[in-house]
N, C-alpha and C positions, 0 to 999 in steps of 0.2 A: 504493500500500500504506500509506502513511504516512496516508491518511486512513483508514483502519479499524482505527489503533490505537485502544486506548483514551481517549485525547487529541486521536483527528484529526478531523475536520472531518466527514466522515459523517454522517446520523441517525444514530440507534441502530434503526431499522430496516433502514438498510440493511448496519449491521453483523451484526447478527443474522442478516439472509438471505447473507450474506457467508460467517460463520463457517458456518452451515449447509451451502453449496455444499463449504467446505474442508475440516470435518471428515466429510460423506458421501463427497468422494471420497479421502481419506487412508483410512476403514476399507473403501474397496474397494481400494484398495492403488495407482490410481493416482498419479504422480509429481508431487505438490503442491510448490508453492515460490513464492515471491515473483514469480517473472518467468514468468510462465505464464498464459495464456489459458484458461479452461474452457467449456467447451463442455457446454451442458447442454440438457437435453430440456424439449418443452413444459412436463410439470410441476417444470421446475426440476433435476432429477436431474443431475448433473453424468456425462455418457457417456464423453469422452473429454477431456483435454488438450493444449492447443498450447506450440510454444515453442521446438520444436525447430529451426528454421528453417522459409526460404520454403517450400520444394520437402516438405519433410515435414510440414509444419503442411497444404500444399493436400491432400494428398493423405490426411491424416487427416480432413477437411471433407469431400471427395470421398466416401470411406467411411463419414461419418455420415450424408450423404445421401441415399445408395445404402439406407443401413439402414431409415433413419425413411420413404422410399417420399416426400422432398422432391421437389417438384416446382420448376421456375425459375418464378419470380416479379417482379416491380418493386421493385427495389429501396425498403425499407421508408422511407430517407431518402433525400431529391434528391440529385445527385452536387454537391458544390459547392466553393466553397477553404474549406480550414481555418482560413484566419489571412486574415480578410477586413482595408480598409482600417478603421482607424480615425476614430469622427467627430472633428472638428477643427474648431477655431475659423475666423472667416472669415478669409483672409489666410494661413493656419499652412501648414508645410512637412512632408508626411511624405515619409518616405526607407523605401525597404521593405527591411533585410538579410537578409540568406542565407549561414550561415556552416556550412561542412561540412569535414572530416577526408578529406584527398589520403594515396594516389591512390583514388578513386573506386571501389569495385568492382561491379557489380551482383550484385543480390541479396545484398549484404554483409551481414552482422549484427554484434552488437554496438551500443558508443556510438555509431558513426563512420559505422553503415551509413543514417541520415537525417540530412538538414540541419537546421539550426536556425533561427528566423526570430524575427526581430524588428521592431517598428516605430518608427523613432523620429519624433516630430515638433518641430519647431522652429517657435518663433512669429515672425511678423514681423518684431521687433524682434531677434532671436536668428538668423534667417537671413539679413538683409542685410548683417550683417558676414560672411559671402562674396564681399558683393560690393565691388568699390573707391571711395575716397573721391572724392568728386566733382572731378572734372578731372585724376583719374591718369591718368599714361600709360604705354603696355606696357615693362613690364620691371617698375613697380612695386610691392613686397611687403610683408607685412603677416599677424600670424600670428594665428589666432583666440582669443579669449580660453581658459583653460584648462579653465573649468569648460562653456562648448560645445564644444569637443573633447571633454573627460570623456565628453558625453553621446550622444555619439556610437558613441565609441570604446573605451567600455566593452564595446561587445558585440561587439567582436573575439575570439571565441573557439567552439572549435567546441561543439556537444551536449556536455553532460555532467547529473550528478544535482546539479543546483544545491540547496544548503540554505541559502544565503546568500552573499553579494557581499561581495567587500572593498570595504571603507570607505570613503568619503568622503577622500581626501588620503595614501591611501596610495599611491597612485600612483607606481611609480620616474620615469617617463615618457610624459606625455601631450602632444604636440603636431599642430597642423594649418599647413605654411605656406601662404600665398596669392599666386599671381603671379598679374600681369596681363598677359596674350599677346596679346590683340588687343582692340578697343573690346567686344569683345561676350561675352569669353572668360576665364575665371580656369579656372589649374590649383593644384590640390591636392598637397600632398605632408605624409603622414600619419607621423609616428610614435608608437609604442607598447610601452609596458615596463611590466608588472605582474602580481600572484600574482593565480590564478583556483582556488576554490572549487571540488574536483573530485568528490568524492564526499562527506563529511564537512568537518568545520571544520576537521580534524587532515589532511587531505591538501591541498596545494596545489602547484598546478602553475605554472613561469614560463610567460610568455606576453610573444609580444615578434613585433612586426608591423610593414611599411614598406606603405602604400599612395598610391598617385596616385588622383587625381579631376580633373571635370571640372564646372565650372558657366559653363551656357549662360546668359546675362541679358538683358534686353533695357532699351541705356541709356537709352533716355527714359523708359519705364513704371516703371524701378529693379523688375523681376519676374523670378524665376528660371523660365528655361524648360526647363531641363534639369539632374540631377545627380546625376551617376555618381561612383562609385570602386572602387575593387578594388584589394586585396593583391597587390603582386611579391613579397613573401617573407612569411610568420607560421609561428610554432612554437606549436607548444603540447602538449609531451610527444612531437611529434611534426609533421609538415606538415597545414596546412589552408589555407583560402582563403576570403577574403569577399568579396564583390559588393552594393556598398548602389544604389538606384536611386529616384529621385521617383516616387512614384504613378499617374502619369500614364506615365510610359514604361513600369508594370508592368500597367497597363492596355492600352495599345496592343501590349505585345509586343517591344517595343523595347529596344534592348541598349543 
């Protein structure tokens, strides 16, 4: 919505066919609003609106079908992912996160009822501090610099109407520790404290998260083959959970 104000980012074309859709179906009297689906006919006509939830948004789709004498077709675009990998430099580290609002319901609506996803990549020289200094041995630690944890762990938070991110060093607490378990093996242990941007600049919400991870390495090549983490405990107005994963295991399916 915010791109069809008169400031936002839209043509003025497509605002124009925009305001057209909203104010024909306000003078037919149906139920317009900012969070709403329209459903309009080949020539545009706005018939019905969605919005109401799953089960009664399908079932208003069902009845404009039945109407207009739609017959099933192929799909107009290919089924694909939404939030495909990012290109990256040779060498770079993407991490793929998924951050959603517990407990889970199906067919939820609201904020909470989709995850949110993010990509973060890390460049070579920014991901090998995971791994240990050469000729450490298991037990020894070491904590990631603060501004690559920042960048990680900023996006510990579930969906919301982001309008902007806190700042740069406001931060109450950002940390990542590093132990070294076995020659081939570092675990993660994540902490996190900071205000999150909920709907407006005037609402914020605390946010405050504990996660482990795991990076698989392999010591002569110095190459991350694996790296995982996830939240045991995150708040934020309420319970969520994050799950970050390498590219490569979001690729194969792998947990």
């Amino acid at each position: 919505m915010d791109d069809y104000d008169p400031k936002g980012a839209a043509s003025p074309e497509e605002k124009a066919a925009f305001q057209k859709i909203y104010s024909t179906a306000a003078n037919k009297g149906l139920n317009v609003g900012s969070v709403r689906a329209y459903v309009c006919g080949p020539d545009g006509d706005p018939l019905v609106i969605a919005g109401g939830g799953v089960a009664k948004d399908l079932e208003i789709l069902k009845e404009v079908a039945k109407k207009l004498g739609t017959k099933e077709g192929k799909p107009v675009v290919a089924l694909r992912s939404q939030f495909a990998p990012p290109k990256t430099e040779p060498g770079a580290l993407a991490l793929h996160l998924t951050a959603r609002n517990l407990p889970i319901t199906e067919g939820g609506e609201g904020w909470g009822a989709l995850p949110g996803e993010d990509w973060i990549v890390y460049s070579k020289k920014e991901w090998t501090s995971f791994l240990p200094p050469a000729g450490a041995s298991p037990g020894a630690a070491w904590q990631i610099d603060r501004e690559i944890a920042t960048k990680l762990l900023s996006h510990f938070y579930p969906a919301v109407e982001e309008y902007g991110f806190i700042k740069k060093g406001e931060y109450e607490r950002v940390a990542i520790q590093c132990t070294l378990i076995s020659k081939d093996r570092v675990r993660l242990d994540a902490s996190l404290k900071m205000k999150e941007c909920f709907y407006s600049d005037k609402v914020w919400i605390a946010v405050e998260a504990t996660a482990v991870g795991v990076v698989e390495f392999d010591p002569a090549k110095r190459t991350v083959k694996r790296f995982v983490m996830a939240t045991e405990k995150a708040t934020c107005g309420g319970p969520f959970a994050v799950v970050v994963r390498s590219a490569d295991l979001l690729k194969r399916g792998d947990n």
